[in-house]
C-alpha positions as CSV (number, residue, x, y, z in Angstrom):
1,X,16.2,82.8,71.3
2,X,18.9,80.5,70.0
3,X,17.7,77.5,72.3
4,X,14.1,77.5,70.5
5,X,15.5,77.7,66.8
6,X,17.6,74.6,68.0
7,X,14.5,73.1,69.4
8,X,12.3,74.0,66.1
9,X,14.9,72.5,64.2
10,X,15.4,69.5,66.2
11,X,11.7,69.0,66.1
12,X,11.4,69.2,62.1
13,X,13.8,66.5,62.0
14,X,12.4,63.9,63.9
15,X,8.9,64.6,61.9
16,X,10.9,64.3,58.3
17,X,12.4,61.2,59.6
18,X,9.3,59.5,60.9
19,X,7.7,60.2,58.0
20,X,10.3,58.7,55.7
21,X,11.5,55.6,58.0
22,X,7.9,53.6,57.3
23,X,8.4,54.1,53.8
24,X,12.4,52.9,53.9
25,X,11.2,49.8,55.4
26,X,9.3,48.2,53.1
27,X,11.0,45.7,51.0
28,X,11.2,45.3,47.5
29,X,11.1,41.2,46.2
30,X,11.7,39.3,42.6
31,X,8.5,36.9,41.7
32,X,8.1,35.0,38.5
33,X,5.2,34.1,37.0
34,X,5.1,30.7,35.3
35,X,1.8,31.4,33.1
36,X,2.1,27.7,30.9
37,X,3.1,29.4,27.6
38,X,4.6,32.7,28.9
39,X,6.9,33.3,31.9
40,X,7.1,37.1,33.2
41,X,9.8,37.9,36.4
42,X,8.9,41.4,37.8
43,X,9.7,43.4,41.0
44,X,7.3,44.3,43.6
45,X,7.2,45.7,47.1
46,X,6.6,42.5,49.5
47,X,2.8,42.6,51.6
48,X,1.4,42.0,48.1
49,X,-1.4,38.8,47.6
50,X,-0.6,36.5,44.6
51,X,-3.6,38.9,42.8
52,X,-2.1,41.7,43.3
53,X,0.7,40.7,41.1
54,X,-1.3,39.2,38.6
55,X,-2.9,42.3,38.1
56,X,0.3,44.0,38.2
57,X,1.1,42.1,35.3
58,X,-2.1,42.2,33.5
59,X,-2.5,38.8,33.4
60,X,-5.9,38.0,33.5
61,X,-7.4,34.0,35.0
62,X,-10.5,31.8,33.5
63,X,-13.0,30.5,35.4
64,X,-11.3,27.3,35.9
65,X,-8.0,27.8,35.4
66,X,-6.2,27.8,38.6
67,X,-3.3,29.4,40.4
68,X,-0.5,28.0,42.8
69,X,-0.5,29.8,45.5
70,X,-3.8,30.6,45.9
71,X,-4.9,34.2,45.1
72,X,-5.1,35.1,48.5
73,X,-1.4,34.2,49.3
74,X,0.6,36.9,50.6
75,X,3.9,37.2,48.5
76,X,6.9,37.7,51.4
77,X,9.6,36.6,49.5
78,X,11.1,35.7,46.5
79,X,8.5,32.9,44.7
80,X,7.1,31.1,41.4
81,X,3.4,32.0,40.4
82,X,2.1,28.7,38.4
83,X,-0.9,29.9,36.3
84,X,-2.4,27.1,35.1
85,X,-5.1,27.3,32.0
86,X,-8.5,25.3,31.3
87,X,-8.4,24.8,27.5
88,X,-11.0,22.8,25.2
89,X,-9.0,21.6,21.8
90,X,-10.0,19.1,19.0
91,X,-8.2,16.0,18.7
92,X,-8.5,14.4,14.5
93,X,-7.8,11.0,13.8
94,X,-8.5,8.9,10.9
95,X,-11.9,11.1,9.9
96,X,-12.8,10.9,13.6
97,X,-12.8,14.5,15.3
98,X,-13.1,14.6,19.3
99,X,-13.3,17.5,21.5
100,X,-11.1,17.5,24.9
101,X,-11.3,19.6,27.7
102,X,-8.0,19.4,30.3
103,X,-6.3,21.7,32.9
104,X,-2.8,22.7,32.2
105,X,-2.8,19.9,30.0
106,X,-0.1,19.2,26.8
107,X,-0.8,17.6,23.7
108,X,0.6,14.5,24.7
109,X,-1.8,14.7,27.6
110,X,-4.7,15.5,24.9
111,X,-3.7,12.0,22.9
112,X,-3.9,9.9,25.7
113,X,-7.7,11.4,26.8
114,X,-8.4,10.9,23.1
115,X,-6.8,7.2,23.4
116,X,-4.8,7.8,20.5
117,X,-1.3,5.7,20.8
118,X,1.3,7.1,18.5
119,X,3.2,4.9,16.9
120,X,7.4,6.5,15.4
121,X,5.8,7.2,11.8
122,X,2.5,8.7,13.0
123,X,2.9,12.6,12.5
124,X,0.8,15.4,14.7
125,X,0.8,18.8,13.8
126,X,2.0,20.2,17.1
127,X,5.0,18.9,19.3
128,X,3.6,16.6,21.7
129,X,5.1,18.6,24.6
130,X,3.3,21.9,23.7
131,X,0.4,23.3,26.4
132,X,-3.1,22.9,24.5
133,X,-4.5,26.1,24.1
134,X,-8.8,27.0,23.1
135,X,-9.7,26.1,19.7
136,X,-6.4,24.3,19.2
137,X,-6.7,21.9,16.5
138,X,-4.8,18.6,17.5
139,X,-4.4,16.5,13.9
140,X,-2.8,13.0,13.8
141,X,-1.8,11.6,10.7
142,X,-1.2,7.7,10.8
143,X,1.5,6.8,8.6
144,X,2.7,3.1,7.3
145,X,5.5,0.9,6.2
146,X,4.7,-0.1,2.9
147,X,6.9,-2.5,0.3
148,X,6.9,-1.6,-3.0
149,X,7.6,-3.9,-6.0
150,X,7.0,-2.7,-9.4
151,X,8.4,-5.2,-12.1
152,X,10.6,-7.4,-9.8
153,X,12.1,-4.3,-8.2
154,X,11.1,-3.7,-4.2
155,X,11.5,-0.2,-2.6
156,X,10.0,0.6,1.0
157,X,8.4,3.9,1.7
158,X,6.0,5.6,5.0
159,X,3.2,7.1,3.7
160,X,0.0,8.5,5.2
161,X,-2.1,6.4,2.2
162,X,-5.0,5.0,3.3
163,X,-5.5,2.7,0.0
164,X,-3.5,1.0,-2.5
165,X,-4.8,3.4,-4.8
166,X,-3.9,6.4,-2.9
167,X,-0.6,5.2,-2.6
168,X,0.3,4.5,-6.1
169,X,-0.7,8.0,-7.0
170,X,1.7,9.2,-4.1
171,X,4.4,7.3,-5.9
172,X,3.8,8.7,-9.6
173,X,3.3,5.1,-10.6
174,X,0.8,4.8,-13.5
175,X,-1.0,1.4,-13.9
176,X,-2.0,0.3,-17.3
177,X,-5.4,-1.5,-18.7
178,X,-3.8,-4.9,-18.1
179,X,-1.6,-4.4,-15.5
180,X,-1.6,-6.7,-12.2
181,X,-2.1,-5.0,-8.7
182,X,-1.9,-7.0,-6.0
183,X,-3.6,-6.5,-3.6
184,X,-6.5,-4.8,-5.4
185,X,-6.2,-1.0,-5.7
186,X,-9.4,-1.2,-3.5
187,X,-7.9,-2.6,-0.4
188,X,-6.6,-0.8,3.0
189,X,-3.0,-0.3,3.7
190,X,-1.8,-1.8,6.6
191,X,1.6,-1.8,8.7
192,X,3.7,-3.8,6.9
193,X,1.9,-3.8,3.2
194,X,3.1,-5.7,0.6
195,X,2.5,-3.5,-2.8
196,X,3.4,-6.0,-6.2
197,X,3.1,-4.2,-9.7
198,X,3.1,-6.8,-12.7
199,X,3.6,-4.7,-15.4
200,X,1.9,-7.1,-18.4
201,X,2.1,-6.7,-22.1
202,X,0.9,-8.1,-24.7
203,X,2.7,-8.5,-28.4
204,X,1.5,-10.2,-31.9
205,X,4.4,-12.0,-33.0
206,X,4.0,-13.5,-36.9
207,X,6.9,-15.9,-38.0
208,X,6.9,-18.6,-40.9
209,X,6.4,-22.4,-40.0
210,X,7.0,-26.2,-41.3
211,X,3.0,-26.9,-42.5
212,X,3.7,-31.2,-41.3
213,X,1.9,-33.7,-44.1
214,X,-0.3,-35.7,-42.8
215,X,-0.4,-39.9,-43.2
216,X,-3.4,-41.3,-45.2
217,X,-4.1,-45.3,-45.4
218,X,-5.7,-46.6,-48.4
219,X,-6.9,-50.3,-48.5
220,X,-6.2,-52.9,-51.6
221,X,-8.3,-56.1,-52.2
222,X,-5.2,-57.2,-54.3
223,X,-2.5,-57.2,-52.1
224,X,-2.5,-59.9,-49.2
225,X,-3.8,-58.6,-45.6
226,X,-1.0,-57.6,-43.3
227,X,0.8,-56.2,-46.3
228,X,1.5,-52.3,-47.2
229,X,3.4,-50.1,-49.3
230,X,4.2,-46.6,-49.9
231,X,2.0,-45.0,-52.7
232,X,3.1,-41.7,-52.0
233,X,5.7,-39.6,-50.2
234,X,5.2,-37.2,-48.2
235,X,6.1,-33.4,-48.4
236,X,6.3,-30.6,-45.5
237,X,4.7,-27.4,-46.5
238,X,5.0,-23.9,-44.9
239,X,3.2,-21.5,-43.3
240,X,2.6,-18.3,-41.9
241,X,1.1,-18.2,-37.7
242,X,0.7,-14.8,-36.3
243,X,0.4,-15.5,-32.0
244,X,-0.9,-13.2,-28.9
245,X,2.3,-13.1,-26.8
246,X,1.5,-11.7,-23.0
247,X,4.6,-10.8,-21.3
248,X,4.9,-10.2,-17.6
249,X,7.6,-8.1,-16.2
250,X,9.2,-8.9,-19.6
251,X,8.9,-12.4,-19.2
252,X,6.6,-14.4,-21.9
253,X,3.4,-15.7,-19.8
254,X,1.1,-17.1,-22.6
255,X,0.9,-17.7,-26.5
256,X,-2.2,-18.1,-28.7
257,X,-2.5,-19.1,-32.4
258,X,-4.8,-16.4,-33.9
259,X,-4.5,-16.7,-37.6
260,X,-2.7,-19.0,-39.9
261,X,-1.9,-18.9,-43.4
262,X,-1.2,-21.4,-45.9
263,X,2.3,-20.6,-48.0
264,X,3.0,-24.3,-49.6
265,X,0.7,-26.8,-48.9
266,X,2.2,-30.2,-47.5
267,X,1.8,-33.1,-50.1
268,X,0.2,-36.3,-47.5
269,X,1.4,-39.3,-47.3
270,X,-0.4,-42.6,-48.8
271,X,0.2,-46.1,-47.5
272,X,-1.7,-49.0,-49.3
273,X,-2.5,-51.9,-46.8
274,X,-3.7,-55.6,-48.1
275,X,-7.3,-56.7,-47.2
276,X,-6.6,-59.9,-49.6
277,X,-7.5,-63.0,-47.4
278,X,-5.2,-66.3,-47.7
279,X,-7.8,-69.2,-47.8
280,X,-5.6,-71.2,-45.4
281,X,-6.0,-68.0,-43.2
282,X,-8.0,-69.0,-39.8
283,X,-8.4,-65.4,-38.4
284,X,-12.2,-66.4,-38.6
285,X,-12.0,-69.0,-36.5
286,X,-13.7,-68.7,-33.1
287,X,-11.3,-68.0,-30.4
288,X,-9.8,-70.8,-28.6
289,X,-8.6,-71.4,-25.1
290,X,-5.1,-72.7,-24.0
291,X,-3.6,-72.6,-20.8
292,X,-6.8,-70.6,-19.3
293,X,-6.2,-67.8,-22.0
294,X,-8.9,-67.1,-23.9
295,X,-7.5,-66.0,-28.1
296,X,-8.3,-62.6,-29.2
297,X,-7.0,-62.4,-32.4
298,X,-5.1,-64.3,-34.9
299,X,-2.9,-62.5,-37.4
300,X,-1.5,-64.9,-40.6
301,X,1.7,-63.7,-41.9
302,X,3.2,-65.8,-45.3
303,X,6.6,-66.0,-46.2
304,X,7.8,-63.3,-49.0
305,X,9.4,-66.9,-50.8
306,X,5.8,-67.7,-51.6
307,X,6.7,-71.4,-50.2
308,X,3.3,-71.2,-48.5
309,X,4.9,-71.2,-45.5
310,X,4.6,-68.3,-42.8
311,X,3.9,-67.5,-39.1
312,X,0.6,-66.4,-36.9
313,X,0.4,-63.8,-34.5
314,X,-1.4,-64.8,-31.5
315,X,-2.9,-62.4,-29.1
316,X,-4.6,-63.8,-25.7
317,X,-6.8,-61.7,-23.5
318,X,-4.9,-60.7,-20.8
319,X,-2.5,-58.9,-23.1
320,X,0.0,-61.9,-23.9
321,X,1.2,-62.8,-27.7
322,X,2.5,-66.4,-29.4
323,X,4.1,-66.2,-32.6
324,X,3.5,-69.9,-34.6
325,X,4.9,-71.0,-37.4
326,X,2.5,-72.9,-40.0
């Protein structure tokens, strides 16, 4: 009786520990999951295919993304799982909008299939090492050196301006009616723009002024030719001048008489000159010829001692003069 209850006992044994051994066996192994934007490091019991796991972790694959290793692999040991994703993303630059469809591509990767070259100001509105993702929106903003001088002062900024206009507005800097702009508010920034603000003003400026007399000749039949006096002396005057002053960058540019007043008129000047001709006078005479020289002129000038006795003034055509005594 005691031998069977040791057999019955013995028997139980070996069935508990047959049963259990199998399950004792199996072995339980680390895997992570490298899903682009994600990573996930779980336990599970090895035998298991690559989708197993991903459905362990609820991680669920596109049509065209694609897994290393394949689905099918059979995890034995401790292992990566690189998910990678399909994604379609917009790339926006300078008003131009392009749609780009990569495999576990970044948004450096994007830029370069858009053939976009970034230059150090250029901004993007993801980092350029960032996994694209659907409907990501990829924007690049080109920005520019620009030199600013505004009245003889030069500042340099980076802006994302695309006119002169643009970029003057970004500054706070107000242009007046006649202000200079060069180049034209119009034009297109480039690398390296050269921005010049003249600021120009323009001023009426009245002040008080010397009015000059002027010099009048009056001729006399009774005093000899080649004589004159003074009849008159002549007087300054004053008056008032009102000018249009333009300044640029502070600096006078231009002035213009507009208006002038009167406030003591000048008293002229009057000279008398002889027209009396001496009868021994040969001014009349046709011109002569010496030396080749053809005589333009001959000018009689007497003596003050009234002796009768004087001088001529000779003037030949090619610009020489004779003085001769008579």
């Amino acid at each position: 009786m005691k031998n069977n209850f040791k057999k019955i006992c013995c028997l139980f044994f070996l069935i508990v520990t047959l049963c259990v051994l199998p399950g004792c066996s199996e072995k339980m192994i680390s895997v992570k999951i490298d899903d682009m934007l994600t990573q996930t490091q779980l336990s599970s019991l090895s035998g298991k295919t690559v989708c197993d796991i991903l459905n362990e972790a609820e991680i669920k694959l596109g049509k065209k993304d694609k897994v290393t290793p394949p689905k099918d692999t059979v995890i034995t040991k401790d292992t990566t799982i690189t998910v990678s994703r399909y994604a379609t993303s917009t790339v926006t630059y300078n008003g131009e909008t392009k749609e780009i469809s990569l495999l576990g591509a970044t948004v450096s990767d994007a830029l370069k299939k858009a053939k976009i070259k970034l230059s150090k100001n250029d901004y993007v509105n993801f980092n350029p090492a960032v996994y694209i993702s659907d409907g990501m929106e990829i924007v690049v903003v080109r920005r520019l050196n620009v030199a600013l001088t505004v009245e003889g002062k030069t500042k340099k900024y980076i802006t994302d301006s695309k006119t002169v206009s643009d970029f003057l507005n970004e500054q706070g800097i107000l242009i007046g009616k006649k202000d200079i702009v060069i180049p034209k508010q119009s034009s297109k920034l480039k690398e390296n723009s050269k921005v010049i603000v003249k600021r120009v003003e323009e001023k009426k400026i009245t002040k008080k002024e010397i009015a000059k007399y002027s010099t009048k000749y009056e001729n006399s039949s009774s005093m000899s030719e080649g004589t004159s006096r003074v009849s008159v002396e002549g007087v300054n005057g004053e008056k008032k001048v009102t000018y249009r002053v333009v300044y640029v960058d502070g600096k006078e540019k231009s002035r213009k008489k507009i208006k002038e007043t009167i406030l003591k008129r000048p008293v002229d000047k009057v000279i008398i000159q002889g027209t009396k001709k001496s009868s021994s006078q040969t001014s009349s005479q046709k011109p002569s010829k010496s030396n080749g020289k053809t005589e333009v002129s001959r000018q009689r000038v007497d003596d003050c001692d009234g002796s009768g006795h004087g001088y001529y003034i000779i003037k030949y055509d090619d610009g020489s003069v004779k003085y001769q005594e008579y």
